[in-house]
N, C-alpha and C positions, 0 to 999 in steps of 0.2 A: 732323831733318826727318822727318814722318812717314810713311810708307807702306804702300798699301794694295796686297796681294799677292792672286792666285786661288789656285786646287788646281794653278793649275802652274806656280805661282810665280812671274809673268806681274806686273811691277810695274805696276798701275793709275794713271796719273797725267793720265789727258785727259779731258774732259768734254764731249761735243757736244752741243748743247741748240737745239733748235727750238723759236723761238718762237711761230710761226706756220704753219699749212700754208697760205696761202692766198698766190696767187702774182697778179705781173701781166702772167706768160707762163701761152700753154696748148702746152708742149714736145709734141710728138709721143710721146714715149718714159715720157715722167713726168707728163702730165696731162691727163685727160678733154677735149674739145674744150668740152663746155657748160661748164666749170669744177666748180668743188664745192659741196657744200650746206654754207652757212654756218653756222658753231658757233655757240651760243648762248655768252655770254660767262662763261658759269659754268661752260660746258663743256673752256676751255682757261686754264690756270695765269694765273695774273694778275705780273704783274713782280714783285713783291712776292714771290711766291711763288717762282719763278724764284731772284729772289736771296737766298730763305733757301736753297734748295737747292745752289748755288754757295758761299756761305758755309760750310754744314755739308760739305762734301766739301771745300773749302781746308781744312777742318780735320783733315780724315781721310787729306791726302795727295795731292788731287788740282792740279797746276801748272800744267796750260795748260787753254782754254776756248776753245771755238770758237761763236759764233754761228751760227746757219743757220735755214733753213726748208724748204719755202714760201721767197718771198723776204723776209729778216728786215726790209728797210729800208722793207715796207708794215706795219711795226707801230708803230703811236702809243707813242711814249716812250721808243723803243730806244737811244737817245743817251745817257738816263740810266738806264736800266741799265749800258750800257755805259761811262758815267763812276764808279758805283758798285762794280760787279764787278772793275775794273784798279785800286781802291783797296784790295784785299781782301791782309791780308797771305797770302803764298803763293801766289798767285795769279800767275808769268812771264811768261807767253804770252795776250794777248790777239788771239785773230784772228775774222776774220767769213768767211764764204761769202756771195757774192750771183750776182745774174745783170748787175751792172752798170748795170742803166735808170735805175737812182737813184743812183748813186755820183758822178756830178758834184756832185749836187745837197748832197749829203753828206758828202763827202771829208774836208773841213776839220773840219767837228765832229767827226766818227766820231776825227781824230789828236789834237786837243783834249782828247776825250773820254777818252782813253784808250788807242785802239786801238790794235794796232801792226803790224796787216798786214791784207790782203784776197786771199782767193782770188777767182776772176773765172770764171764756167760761160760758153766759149764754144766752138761746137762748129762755125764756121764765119763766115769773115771774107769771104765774099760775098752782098752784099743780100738778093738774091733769095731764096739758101738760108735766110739767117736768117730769113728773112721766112717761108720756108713752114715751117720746122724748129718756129718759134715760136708759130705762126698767128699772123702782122701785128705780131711786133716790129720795132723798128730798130733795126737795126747800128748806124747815127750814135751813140745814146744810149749805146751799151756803149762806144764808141770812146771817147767823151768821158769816159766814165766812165773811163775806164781810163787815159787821161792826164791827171783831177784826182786819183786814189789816187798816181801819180808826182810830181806838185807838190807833194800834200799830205805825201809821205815818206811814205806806207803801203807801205815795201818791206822785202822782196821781195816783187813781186807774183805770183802764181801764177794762169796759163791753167788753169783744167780743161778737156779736150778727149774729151769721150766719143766713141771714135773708131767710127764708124758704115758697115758696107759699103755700095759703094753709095750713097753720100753727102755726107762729107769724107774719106775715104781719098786722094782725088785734093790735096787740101792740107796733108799732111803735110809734105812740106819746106816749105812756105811758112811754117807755124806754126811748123816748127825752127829757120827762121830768124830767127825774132824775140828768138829768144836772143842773135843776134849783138853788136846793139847797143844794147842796153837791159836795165837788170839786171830782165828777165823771167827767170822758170822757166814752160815751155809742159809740161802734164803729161799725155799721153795716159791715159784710162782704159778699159778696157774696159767693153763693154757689157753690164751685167748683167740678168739675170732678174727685175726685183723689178717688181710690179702691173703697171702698164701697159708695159712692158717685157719681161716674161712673153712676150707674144707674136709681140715684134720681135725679142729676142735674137738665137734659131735663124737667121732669115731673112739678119738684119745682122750678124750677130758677127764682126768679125776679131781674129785676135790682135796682140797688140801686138807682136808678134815681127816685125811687119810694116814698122811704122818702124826697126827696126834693117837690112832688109832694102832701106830708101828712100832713108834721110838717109846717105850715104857720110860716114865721119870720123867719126861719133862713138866718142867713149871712154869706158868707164867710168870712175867718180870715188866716193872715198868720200862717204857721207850723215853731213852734220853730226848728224843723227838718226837712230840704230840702229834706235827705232821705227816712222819714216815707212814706209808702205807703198809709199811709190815707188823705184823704183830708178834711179841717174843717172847721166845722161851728158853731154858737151860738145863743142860744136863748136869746132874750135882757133883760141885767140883771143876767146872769147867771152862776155858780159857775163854770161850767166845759163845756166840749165841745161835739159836735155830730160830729165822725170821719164816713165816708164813706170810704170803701175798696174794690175795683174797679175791682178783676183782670180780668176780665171777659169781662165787659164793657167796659173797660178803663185802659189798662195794664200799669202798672208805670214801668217797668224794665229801663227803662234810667236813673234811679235815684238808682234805688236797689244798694245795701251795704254788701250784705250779703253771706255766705257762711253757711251748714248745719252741724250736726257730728249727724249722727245716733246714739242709743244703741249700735247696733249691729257693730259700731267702721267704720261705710262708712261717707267719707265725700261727699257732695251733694253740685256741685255746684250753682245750682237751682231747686227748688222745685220741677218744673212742669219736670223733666227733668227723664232719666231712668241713664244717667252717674253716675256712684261712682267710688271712689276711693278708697282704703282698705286700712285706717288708720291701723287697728286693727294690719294686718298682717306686715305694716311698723315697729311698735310699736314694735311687739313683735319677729322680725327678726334682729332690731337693724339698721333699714337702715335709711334715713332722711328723718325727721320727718319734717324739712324745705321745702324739695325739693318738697314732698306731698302738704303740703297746698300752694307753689307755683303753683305746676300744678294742685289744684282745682280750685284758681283764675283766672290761665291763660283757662283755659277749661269751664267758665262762656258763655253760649250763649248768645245773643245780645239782643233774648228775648223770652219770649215762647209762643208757640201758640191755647191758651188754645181756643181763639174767632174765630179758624179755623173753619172751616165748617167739617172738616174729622179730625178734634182732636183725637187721640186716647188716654183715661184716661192712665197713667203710675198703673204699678201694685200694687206699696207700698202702701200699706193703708197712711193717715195721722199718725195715732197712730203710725205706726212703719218708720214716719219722724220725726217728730220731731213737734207740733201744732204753 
């Protein structure tokens, strides 16, 4: 099997790819209130495109793929991407990020398809707050959603929980609890710096040191994955797991795995980072396609510095990285 190593010898093998930045929430944290100004359709990768790049990195070494956006399940045709990409030999790990609104809707195809698991962005399981968190989504729809991914066997399912002062810190045990009886993993994340986020950070930011400080009983546990960025724990007795995600407090980059693909066709060698590389214009010039996601791994910094004291947020929203 092949593999693709950096300068610190950091084995490359995940691929997170936004298809879309365009979402059908406006989060407080990750999205302008007016929303965004629409790409023209030459302006972001075309599927097509998408899964030549997924093809040429299964072949360079990379084994799992993650979908994301924006929310991916407002992109026309992502079904069959996603039945194309889980046929790719090399290819393990199929999983997607959503925000849920559409995952009833879609459950059954997306396991059909291919898939084989769903992360699920929710940052709070009362109405209201969803509701202002989101400007005017509903809770129902995620709920719903998140018990057709259970019927449809999209497990384990994974909470992300962007854990926010001041806002859901008061439902930490409730969320831990949902580990009890249902094979969930509920995963606090910290609140990071990035675009619209920049601003709220400082004001909202708890450490996640917090929930260990909430939920009495939990234990550490090892991570089926060395390279997951979360660190776990469990409530005694119980179906699934409380993941903590650190970057802030406790930066995991010595383990990180991973490499980005924009919408907009840039490969990202780290999140926190302003570097890109311009797949799109590779792609569409006809130059290699190899040699590009070579020098996105080889141009992986060592680690970044979000827990700086003079941090400066990078400018891309999350939504137009990839969640």
């Amino acid at each position: 099997m092949k593999t693709m190593k950096d300068t610190l010898g950091r084995n490359i093998n995940y691929l997170r790819i936004s298809v879309t930045d365009r979402c059908n929430l406006r989060c407080m944290y990750c999205m302008p209130e007016e929303g965004i100004c629409k790409k023209e359709h030459e302006d972001i990768l075309s599927l097509e495109e998408i899964y030549e790049v997924v093809k040429t990195c299964s072949e360079l070494g990379i084994s799992k793929v993650r979908i994301t956006g924006g929310e991916p399940l407002v992109r026309k045709g992502l079904i069959g991407l996603v039945q194309d990409i889980s046929k790719l030999q090399g290819i393990n790990e199929l999983a997607l990020t959503t925000n849920g609104v559409l995952l009833s809707k879609y459950a059954y195809e997306l396991k059909a398809a291919g898939l084989d698991r769903v992360n699920i962005s929710l940052d709070t399981m009362n109405e209201e707050k969803y509701s202002y968190i989101t400007r005017e989504g509903s809770l129902n729809n995620v709920m719903s959603g998140i018990a057709a991914a259970e019927a449809a066997g999209l497990q384990p399912i994974k909470l992300n929980t962007v854990l926010i002062g001041g806002f859901n810190d008061d439902e930490i045990e409730s969320f831990a609890n949902l580990t009890l009886d249902r094979r969930i993993d509920v995963r606090f994340i910290e609140l990071m710096p990035i675009g619209q986020a920049g601003h709220w950070s400082k004001k909202h930011f708890i450490s996640n040191t917090e929930i260990l400080n909430r939920v009495k009983g939990l234990q550490p546990i090892q991570s089926d994955d060395p390279s997951s960025p979360a660190k776990y724990y469990m409530l005694p007795g119980a179906k699934g797991k409380v993941g903590l995600i650190n970057p802030i407090s406790h930066a995991f980059c010595g383990s990180c795995n991973r490499i980005r693909l924009t919408a907009d066709g840039k490969f990202k060698p780290c999140l926190h980072t302003e570097t890109e590389i311009d797949v799109k214009e590779v792609l569409r010039s006809g130059a290699s396609l190899k040699e590009a996601i070579k020098e996105t791994i080889l141009q992986k910094p060592e680690q970044h510095n979000l827990n700086c004291q003079h941090n400066k947020p990078i400018a891309r929203d999350m939504y137009r990285i990839g969640g």
